[in-house]
C-alpha positions as CSV (number, residue, x, y, z in Angstrom):
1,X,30.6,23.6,-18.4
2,X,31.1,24.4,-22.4
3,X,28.9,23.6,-25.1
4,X,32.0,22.1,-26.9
5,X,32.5,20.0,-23.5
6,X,29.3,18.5,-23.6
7,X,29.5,17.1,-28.1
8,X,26.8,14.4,-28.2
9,X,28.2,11.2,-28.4
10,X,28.6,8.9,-31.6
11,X,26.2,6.5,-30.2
12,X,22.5,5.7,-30.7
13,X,20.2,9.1,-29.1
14,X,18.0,7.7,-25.9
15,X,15.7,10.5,-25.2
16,X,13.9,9.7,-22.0
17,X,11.0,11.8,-20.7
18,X,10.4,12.4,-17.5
19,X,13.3,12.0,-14.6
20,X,12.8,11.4,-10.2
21,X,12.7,7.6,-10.3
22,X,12.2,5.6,-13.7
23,X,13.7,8.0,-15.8
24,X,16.9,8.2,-13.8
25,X,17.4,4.3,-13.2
26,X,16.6,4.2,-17.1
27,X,19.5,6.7,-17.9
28,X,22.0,5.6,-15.6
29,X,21.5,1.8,-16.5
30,X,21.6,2.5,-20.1
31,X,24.8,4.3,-19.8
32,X,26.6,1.4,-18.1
33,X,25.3,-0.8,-20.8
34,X,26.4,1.9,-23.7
35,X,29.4,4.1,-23.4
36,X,29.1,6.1,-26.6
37,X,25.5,6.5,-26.3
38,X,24.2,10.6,-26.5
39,X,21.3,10.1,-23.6
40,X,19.2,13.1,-23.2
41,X,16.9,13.3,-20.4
42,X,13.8,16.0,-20.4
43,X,12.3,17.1,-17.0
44,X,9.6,19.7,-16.4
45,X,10.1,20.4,-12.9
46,X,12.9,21.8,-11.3
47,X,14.9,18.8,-10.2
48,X,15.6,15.8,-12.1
49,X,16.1,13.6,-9.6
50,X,14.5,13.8,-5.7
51,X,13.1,11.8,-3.2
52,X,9.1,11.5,-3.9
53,X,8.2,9.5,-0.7
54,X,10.3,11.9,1.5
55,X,7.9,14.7,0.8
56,X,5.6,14.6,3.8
57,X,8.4,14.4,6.2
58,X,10.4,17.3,5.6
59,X,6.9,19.1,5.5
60,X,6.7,17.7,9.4
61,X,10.2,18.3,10.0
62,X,11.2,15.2,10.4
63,X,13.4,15.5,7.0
64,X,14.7,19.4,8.2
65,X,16.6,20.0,5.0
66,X,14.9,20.8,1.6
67,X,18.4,19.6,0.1
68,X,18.3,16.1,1.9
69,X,15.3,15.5,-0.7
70,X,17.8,16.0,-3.7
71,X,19.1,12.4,-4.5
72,X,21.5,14.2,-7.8
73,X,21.7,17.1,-10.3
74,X,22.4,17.8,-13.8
75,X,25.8,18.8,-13.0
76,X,26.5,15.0,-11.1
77,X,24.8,13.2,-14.2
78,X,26.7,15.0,-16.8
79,X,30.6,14.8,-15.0
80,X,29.8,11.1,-13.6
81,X,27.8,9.2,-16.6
82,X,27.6,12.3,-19.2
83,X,24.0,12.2,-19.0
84,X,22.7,15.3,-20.3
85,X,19.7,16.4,-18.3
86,X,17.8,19.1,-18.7
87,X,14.9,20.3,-16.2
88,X,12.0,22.9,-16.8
89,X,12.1,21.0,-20.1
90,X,8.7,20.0,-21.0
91,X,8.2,17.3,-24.0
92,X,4.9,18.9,-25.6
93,X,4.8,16.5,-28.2
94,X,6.3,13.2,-30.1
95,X,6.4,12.3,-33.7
96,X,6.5,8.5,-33.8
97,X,7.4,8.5,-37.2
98,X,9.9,10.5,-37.4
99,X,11.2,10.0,-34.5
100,X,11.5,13.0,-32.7
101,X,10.3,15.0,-29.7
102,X,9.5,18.6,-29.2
103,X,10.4,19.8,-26.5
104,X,9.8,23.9,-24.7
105,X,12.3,24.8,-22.4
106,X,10.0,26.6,-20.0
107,X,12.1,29.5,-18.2
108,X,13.5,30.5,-22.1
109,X,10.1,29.8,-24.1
110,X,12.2,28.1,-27.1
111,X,10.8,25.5,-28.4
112,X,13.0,22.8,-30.4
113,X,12.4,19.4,-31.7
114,X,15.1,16.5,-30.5
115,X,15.8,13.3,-32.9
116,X,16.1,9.6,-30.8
117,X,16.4,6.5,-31.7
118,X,15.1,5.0,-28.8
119,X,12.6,7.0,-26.2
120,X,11.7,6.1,-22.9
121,X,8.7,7.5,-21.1
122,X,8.6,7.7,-17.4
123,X,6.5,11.1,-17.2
124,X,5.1,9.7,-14.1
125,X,1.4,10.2,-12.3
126,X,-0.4,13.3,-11.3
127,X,-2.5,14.2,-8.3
128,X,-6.5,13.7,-8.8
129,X,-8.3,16.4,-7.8
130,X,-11.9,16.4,-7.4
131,X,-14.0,18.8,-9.8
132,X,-15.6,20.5,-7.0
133,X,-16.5,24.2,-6.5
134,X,-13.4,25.6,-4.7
135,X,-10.7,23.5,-5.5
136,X,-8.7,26.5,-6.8
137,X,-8.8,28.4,-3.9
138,X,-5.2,29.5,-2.2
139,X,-5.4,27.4,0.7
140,X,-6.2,23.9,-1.1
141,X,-2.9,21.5,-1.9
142,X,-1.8,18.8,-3.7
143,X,0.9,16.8,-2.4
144,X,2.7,14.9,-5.2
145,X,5.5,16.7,-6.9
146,X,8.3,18.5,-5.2
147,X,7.3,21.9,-6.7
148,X,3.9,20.9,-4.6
149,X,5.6,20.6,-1.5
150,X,7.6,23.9,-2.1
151,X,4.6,25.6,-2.2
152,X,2.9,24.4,0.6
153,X,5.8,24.6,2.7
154,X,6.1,28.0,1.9
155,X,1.6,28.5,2.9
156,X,3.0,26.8,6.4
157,X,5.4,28.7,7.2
158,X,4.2,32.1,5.9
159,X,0.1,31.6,6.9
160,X,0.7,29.3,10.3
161,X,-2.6,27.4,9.7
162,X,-4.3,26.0,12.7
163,X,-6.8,23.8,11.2
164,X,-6.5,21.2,8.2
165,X,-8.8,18.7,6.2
166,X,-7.0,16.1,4.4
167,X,-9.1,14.8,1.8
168,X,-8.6,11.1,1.2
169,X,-7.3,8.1,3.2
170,X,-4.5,6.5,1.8
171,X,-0.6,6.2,1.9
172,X,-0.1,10.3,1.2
173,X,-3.5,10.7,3.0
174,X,-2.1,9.3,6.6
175,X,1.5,10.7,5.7
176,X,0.3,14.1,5.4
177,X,-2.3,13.7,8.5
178,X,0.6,12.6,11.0
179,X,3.7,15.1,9.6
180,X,1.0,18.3,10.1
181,X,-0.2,16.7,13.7
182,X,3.6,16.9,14.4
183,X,3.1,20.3,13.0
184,X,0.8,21.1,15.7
185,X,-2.2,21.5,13.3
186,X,-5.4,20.4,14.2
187,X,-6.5,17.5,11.5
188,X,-9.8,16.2,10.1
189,X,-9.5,13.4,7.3
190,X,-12.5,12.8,5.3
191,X,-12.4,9.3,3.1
192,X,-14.9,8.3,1.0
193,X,-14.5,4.6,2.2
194,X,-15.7,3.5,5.5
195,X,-12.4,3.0,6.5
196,X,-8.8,4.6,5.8
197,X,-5.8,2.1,4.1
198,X,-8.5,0.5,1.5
199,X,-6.0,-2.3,1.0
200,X,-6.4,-3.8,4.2
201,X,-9.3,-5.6,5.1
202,X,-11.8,-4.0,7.5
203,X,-11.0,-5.4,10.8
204,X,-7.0,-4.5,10.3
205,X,-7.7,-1.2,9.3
206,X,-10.1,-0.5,12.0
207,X,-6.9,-0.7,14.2
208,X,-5.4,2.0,12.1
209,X,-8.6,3.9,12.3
210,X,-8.2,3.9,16.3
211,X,-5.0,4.7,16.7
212,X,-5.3,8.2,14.3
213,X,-8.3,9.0,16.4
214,X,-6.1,8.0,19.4
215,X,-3.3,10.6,17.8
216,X,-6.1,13.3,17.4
217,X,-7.0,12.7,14.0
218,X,-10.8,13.5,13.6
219,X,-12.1,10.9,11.3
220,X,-15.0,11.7,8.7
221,X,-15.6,8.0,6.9
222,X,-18.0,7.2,4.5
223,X,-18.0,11.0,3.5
224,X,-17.3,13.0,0.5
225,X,-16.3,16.5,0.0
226,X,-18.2,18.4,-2.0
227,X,-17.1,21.9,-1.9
228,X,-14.4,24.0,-0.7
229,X,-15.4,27.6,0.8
230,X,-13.9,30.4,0.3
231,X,-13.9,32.0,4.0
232,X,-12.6,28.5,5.0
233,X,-14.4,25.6,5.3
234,X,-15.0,22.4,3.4
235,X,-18.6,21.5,3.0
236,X,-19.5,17.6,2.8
237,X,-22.1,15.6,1.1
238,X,-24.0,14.7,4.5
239,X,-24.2,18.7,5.3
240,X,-21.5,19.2,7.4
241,X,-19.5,21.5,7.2
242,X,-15.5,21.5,8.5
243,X,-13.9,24.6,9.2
244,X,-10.4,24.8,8.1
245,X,-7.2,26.9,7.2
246,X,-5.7,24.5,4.8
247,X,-6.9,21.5,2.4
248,X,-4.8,18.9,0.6
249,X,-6.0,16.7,-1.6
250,X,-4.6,13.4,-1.4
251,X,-7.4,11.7,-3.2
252,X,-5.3,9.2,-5.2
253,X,-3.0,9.4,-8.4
254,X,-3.6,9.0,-12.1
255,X,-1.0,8.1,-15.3
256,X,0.2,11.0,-17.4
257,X,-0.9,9.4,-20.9
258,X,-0.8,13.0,-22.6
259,X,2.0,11.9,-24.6
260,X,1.8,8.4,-25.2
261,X,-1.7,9.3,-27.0
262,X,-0.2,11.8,-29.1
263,X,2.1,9.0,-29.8
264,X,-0.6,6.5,-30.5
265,X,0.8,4.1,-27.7
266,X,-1.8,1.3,-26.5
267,X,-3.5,2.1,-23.5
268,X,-4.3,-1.1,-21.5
269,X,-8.2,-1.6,-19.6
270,X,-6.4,-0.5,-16.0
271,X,-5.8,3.0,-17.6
272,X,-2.3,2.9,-17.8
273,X,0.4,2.6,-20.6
274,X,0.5,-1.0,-21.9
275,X,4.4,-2.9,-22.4
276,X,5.4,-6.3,-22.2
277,X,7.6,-7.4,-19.7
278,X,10.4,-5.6,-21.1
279,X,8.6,-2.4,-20.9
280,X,8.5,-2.0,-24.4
281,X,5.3,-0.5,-25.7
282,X,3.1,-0.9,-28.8
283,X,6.4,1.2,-31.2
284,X,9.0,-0.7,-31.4
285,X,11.1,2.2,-30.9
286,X,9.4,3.4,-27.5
287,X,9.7,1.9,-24.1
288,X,8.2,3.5,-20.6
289,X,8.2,2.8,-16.9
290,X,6.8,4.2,-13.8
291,X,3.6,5.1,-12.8
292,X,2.3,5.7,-16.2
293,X,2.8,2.0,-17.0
294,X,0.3,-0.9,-15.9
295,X,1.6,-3.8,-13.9
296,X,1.0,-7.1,-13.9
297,X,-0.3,-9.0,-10.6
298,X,1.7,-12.2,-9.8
299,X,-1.5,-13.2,-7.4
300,X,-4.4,-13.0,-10.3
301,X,-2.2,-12.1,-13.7
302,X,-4.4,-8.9,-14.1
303,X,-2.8,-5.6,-15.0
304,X,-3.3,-2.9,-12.6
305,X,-2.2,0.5,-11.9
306,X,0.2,0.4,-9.1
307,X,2.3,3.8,-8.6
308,X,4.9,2.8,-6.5
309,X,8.8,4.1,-6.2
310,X,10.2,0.5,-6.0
311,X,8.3,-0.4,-8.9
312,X,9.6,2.6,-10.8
313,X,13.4,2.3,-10.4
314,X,13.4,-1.8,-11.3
315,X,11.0,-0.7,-14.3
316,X,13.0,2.2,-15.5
317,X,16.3,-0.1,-15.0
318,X,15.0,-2.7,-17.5
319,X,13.6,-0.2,-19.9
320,X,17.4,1.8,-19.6
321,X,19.2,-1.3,-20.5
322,X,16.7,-2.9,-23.3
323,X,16.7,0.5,-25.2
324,X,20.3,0.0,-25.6
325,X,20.1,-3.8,-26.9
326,X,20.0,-5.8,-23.5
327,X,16.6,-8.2,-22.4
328,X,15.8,-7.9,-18.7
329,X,12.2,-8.7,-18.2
330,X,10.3,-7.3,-15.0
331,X,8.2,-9.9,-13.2
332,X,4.8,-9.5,-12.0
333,X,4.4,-7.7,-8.7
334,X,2.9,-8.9,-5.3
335,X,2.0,-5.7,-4.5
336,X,4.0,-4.9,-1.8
337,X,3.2,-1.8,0.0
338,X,4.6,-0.5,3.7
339,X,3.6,3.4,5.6
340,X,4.1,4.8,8.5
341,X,1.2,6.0,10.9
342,X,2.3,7.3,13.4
343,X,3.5,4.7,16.3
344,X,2.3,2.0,14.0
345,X,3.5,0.7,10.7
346,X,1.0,-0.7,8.6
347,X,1.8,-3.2,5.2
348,X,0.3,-5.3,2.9
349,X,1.3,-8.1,0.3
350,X,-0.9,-9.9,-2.6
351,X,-4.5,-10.2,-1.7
352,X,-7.0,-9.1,1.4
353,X,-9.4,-11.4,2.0
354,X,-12.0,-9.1,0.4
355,X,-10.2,-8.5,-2.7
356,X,-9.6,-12.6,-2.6
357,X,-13.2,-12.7,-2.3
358,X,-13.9,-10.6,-5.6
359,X,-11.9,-12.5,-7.3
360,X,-13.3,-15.4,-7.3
361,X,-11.1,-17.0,-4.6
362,X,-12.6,-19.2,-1.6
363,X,-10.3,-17.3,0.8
364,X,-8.9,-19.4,4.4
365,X,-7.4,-16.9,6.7
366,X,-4.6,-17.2,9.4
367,X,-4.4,-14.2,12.5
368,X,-1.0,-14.3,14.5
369,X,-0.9,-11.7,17.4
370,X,2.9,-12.0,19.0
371,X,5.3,-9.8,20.3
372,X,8.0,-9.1,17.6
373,X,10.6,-10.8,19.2
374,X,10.8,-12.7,22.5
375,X,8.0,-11.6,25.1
376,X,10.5,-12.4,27.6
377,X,13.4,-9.4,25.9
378,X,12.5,-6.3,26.9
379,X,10.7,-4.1,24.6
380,X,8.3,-6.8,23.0
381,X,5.6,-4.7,21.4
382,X,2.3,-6.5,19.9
383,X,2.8,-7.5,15.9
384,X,-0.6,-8.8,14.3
385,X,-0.5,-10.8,11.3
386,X,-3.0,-11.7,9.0
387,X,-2.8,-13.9,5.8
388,X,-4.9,-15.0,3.2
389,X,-4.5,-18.5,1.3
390,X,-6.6,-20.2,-1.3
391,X,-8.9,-23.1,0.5
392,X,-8.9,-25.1,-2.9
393,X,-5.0,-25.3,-4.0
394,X,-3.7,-24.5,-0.7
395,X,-1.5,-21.0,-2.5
396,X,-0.7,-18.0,-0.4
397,X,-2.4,-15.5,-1.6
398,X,-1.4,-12.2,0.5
399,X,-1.1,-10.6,3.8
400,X,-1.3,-7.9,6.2
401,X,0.4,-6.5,9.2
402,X,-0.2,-3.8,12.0
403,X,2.3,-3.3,15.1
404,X,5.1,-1.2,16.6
405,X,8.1,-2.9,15.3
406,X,8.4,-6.1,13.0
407,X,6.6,-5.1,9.8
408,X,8.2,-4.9,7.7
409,X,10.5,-8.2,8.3
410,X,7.6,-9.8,8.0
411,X,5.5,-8.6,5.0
412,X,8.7,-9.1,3.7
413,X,8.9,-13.0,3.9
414,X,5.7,-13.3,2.7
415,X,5.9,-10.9,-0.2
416,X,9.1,-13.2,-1.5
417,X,6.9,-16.2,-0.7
418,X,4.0,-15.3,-2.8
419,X,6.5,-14.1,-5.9
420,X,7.6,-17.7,-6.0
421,X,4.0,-19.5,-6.0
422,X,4.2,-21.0,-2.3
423,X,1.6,-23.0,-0.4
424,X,0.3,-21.5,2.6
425,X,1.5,-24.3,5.0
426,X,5.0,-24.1,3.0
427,X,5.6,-21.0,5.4
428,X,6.2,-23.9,8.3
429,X,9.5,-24.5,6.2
430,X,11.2,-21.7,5.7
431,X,14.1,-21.2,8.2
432,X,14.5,-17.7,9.4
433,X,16.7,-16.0,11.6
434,X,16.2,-16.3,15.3
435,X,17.7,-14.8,18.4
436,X,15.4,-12.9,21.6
437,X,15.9,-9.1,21.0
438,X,14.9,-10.3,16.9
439,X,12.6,-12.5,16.6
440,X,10.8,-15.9,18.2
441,X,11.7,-19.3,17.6
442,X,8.4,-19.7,16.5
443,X,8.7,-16.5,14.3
444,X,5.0,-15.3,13.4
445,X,5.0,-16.2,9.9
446,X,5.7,-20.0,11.0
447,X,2.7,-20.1,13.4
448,X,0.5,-18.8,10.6
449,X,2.5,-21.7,8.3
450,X,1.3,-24.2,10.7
451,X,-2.4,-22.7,10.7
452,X,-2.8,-23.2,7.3
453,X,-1.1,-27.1,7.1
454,X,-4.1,-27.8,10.4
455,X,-6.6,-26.0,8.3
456,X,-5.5,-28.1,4.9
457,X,-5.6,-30.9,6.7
458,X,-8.6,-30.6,8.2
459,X,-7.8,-29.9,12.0
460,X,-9.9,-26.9,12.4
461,X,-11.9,-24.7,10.1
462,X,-11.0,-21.0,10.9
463,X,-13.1,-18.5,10.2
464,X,-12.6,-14.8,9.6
465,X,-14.2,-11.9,11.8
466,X,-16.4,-10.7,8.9
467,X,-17.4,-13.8,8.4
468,X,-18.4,-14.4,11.2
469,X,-20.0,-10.5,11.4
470,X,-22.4,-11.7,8.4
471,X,-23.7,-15.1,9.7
472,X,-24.6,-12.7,13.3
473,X,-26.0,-10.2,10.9
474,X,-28.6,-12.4,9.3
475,X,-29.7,-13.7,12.7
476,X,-27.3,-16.9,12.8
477,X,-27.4,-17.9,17.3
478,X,-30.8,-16.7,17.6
479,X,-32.5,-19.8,17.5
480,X,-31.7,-22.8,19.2
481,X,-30.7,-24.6,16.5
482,X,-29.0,-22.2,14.5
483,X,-25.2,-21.3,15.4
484,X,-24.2,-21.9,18.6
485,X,-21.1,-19.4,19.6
486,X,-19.0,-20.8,22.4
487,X,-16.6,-17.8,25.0
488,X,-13.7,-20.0,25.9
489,X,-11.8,-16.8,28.2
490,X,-11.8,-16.7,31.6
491,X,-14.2,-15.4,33.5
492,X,-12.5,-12.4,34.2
493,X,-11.9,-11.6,30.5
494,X,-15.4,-11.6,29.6
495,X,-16.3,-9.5,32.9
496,X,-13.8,-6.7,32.0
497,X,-14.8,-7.2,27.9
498,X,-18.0,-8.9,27.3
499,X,-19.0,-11.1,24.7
500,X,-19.3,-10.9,20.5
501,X,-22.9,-11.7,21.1
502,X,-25.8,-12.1,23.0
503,X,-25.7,-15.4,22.3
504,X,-22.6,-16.3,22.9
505,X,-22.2,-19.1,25.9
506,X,-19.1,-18.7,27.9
507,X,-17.1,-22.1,29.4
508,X,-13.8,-21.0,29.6
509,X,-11.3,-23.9,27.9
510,X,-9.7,-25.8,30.9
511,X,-13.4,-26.1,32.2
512,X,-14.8,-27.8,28.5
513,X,-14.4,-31.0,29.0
514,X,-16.2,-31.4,32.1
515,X,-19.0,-29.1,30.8
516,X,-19.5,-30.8,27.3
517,X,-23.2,-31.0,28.2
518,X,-24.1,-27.6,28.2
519,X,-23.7,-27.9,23.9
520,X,-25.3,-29.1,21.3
521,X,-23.2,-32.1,19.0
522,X,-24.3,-31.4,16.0
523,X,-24.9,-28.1,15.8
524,X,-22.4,-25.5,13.8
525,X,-20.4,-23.9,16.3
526,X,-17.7,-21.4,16.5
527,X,-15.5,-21.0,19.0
528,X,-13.4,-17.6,20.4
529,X,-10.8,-16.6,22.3
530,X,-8.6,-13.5,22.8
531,X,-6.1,-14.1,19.9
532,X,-7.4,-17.7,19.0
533,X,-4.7,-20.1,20.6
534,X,-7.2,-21.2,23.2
535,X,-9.6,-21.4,20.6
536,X,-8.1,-23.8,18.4
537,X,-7.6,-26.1,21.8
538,X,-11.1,-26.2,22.6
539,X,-11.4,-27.1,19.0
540,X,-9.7,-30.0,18.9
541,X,-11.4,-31.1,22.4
542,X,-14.8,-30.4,21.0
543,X,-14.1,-32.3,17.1
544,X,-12.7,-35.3,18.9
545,X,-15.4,-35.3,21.5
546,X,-18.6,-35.9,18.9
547,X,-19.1,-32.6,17.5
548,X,-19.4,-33.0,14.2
549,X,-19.1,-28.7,12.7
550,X,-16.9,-26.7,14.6
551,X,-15.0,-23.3,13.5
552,X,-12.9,-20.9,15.1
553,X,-12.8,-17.3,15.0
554,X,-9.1,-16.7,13.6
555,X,-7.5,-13.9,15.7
556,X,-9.9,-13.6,17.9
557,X,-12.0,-10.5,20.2
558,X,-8.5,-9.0,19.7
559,X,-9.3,-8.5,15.7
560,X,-13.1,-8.2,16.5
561,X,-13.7,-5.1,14.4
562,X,-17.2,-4.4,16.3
563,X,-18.2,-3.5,20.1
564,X,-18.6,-5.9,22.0
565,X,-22.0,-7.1,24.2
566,X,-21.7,-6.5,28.0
């Protein structure tokens, strides 16, 4: 198309820097609120627009077609919204006062300087990479950008590695562990934490934990990498040593703020650019969005990084259509956050219960272990669901989910519960939809609703598996007239499972009330089951029968994250 073709318009210049999600949602939003505005947007890699969280797949196959990543081209923007986009465009530099941005066009070497009159920056996050001896090496990858994917697409297919380490636990982490399994590459993951997923609280993400292992992922917790070897091998901080063919670094992400220091932009305490709710920044003239923005947390009202492709396209859709004269404000995030491992899919909302912990909160939790839809429809597979609400006011505070199938409905429901400041037991109202092959007429999220209205009300006091892990720890049931920990299975339960502790004494339920004896009144007791319904029943029976401090373990030996005693 001709240069004469493509005139700038006689509107105000929006530059935006930076395309893929935020800077495309800005442009395209801002041109359906402005029709003679000249928009100009500046990539550095070599496609403005593609699929980010599609990346791991088409490395496993699953996504077969490099082109299937594309989601548009310059060509597209410029004949459907007359967005002028130009990739292997770097923006170098920005002169606030002037107003201007210089930009290098990196396959000609020219550089140039472009005027705006409003600027959006959505340059996005980079891959961390540890400083460690050998991180330059051939063999180690990145996993972030689509230029890192060609890359290492092009290392797979051309080197057939047999072996990989995949440094670091988390959302890319497990993506890129399961697509190279599916590969047929052997994979060890080393994570720094004592357990992968660091959102989820220790007992749901032992599940994960097990079912990688189960999937022939060789986990190295608790480790750290500390140098990459040249003949192949990746040496760790407790001595061992892994050999490999192929490293990628998924580690974590961290803000591009190259530019919006040379621009003198406030940088908030989480390390990210600061805006206001309508993404504009400390100029008046200069807006941004994406990863390299913080967020703020509708849970605690702290800003936080949170690097997120949801967050990105609502963020860069505000910031398109306030750079042209509009006011749409972005509201604070629950920090919603869904992957795929494997069989499983694993998700999280608001707060753990740790997290709830640091923050001050004195967390009550809820565990429901259902099928996802009626146990009596075929193909019922097991959905646990924890939450977390606040014992003083009674607010939701977050949740987490493992299973099969039913996720993401649920985390869903929750996440759109805590946005709007809900009560825990306010979860018993909602009506959702119900038929077998969907759902149960006592859909999970209700059973946790009523949980938390029994707990608020005093019915029972559930208590969480770490919790519970602690008070064992320090030596709680060793003594008479310390805890006493009360088995309510069945006989054949415990003989197939065994018991949390030594301690524990087993009356299985229907046999309590004749067997009262056996226990102590008044001392603190907490009661288990399998998943906690039988639990809560003994419970009831025990706090209506003279004992005057009884708990339950919510979610019982099923979210036990420990061994338990034969």
């Amino acid at each position: 198309m001709g240069e004469a073709e493509r005139a700038p318009a006689p509107g105000p210049t929006l530059v935006i820097v930076g395309g893929v999600a935020a800077g495309m949602s800005a442009a395209a939003k801002a041109r359906r609120c402005h029709e003679e505005a000249h928009i100009v947007v500046f990539e550095k890699g070599p496609a403005v627009s593609y699929a980010n969280c599609g990346l791991p797949y088409y490395l496993g196959g699953v996504i077969r077609r490099r082109d299937d990543l594309l989601v548009t081209d310059p060509e597209f923007l410029w004949q459907r919204f007359r967005i002028e986009a130009k990739v292997g465009h770097e923006v170098v530099d920005i002169d606030p006062a002037g107003r201007t941005v210089k930009v290098r066009d990196l396959a000609g070497g020219r550089t140039f300087c472009q005027p705006y009159d409003k600027l959006v920056l959505a340059p996005g996050a980079e891959a961390v990479v540890p400083s460690i001896p050998g991180r330059e090496l051939p063999f180690v990858f990145t996993l972030k950008t689509l230029a890192d994917t060609d890359r290492l697409a092009a290392f797979l297919a051309e080197q057939q590695p047999r072996r990989a380490v995949v440094v670091g636990g988390g959302l890319i982490g497990v993506e890129a562990a399961e697509n190279l399994v599916h590969r047929g590459i052997e994979v060890a993951m080393v994570e720094f934490l004592d357990r992968p997923l660091a959102f989820l609280d220790g007992e749901m993400a032992a599940v994960v934990a097990a079912h990688l292992q189960a999937k022939g992922v060789a986990l190295h917790l608790g480790e750290r990498v500390v140098a990459v070897e040249e003949e192949g091998g990746v040496r760790l901080a407790s001595g061992r040593r892994l050999e490999t063919d192929l490293v990628i670094m998924a580690v974590g992400v961290r803000p591009n703020l190259e530019l919006a220091r040379k621009a003198g932009l406030v940088i908030g305490d989480a390390g990210g650019v600061l805006v206001d709710e309508y993404m504009q920044t400390s100029d008046p003239h200069i807006l941004a969005a994406g990863d390299c923005v913080e967020k703020t947390l509708v849970v605690t009202g702290k800003r936080q990084l949170l690097p997120m492709a949801a967050a990105a396209n609502k963020e860069g859709r505000a910031a398109g259509a306030n750079a042209m004269g509009r006011r749409i404000a972005v509201r604070p995030y629950a920090g919603t956050v869904i992957v795929k491992v494997f069989d499983l899919a694993v998700a999280a909302t608001g707060l753990a219960e740790e997290a709830a912990l640091r923050e001050g909160f004195s967390p009550v939790v809820s565990y429901v272990l259902e099928g996802h839809h009626a146990g009596y429809y075929p193909g019922a597979k097991l959905l646990r669901l924890k939450l977390v609400a606040d014992q003083q006011s009674g607010r939701l505070l977050g949740a987490q989910a493992v299973g099969e199938a039913g996720v993401d409905k649920r985390i869903d429901v929750v996440a759109c519960a805590i946005a709007n400041h809900m009560r825990a037991e306010d979860l018993l109202d909602l009506d959702l939809a119900y038929a077998p092959p969907f759902g149960l007429a006592r859909d999970p999220v209700i059973v946790a609703g009523m949980q938390f209205q029994n707990a608020m009300r005093g019915e029972w006091q559930p208590v969480s598996p770490r919790w519970l892990a602690d008070r064992l720890a320090s030596g709680a049931g060793e003594k008479d007239k310390d805890l006493q920990l009360l088995d309510v299975r069945t006989a054949a339960e415990v003989r197939r499972t065994g018991v949390l502790h030594k301690s524990a004494r087993h009356i299985p339920v229907d046999e309590l009330r004749n067997r009262l004896a056996e226990l102590a009144p008044d001392r603190e007791t907490v009661v288990y089951c399998a998943v906690g319904l039988r639990s809560y029943v003994a419970a009831r029976i025990l706090a209506q029968r003279g004992f005057t401090n009884v708990k339950v373990l919510a979610g019982g030996t099923l979210s036990w994250p420990h061994a338990l005693v034969r």
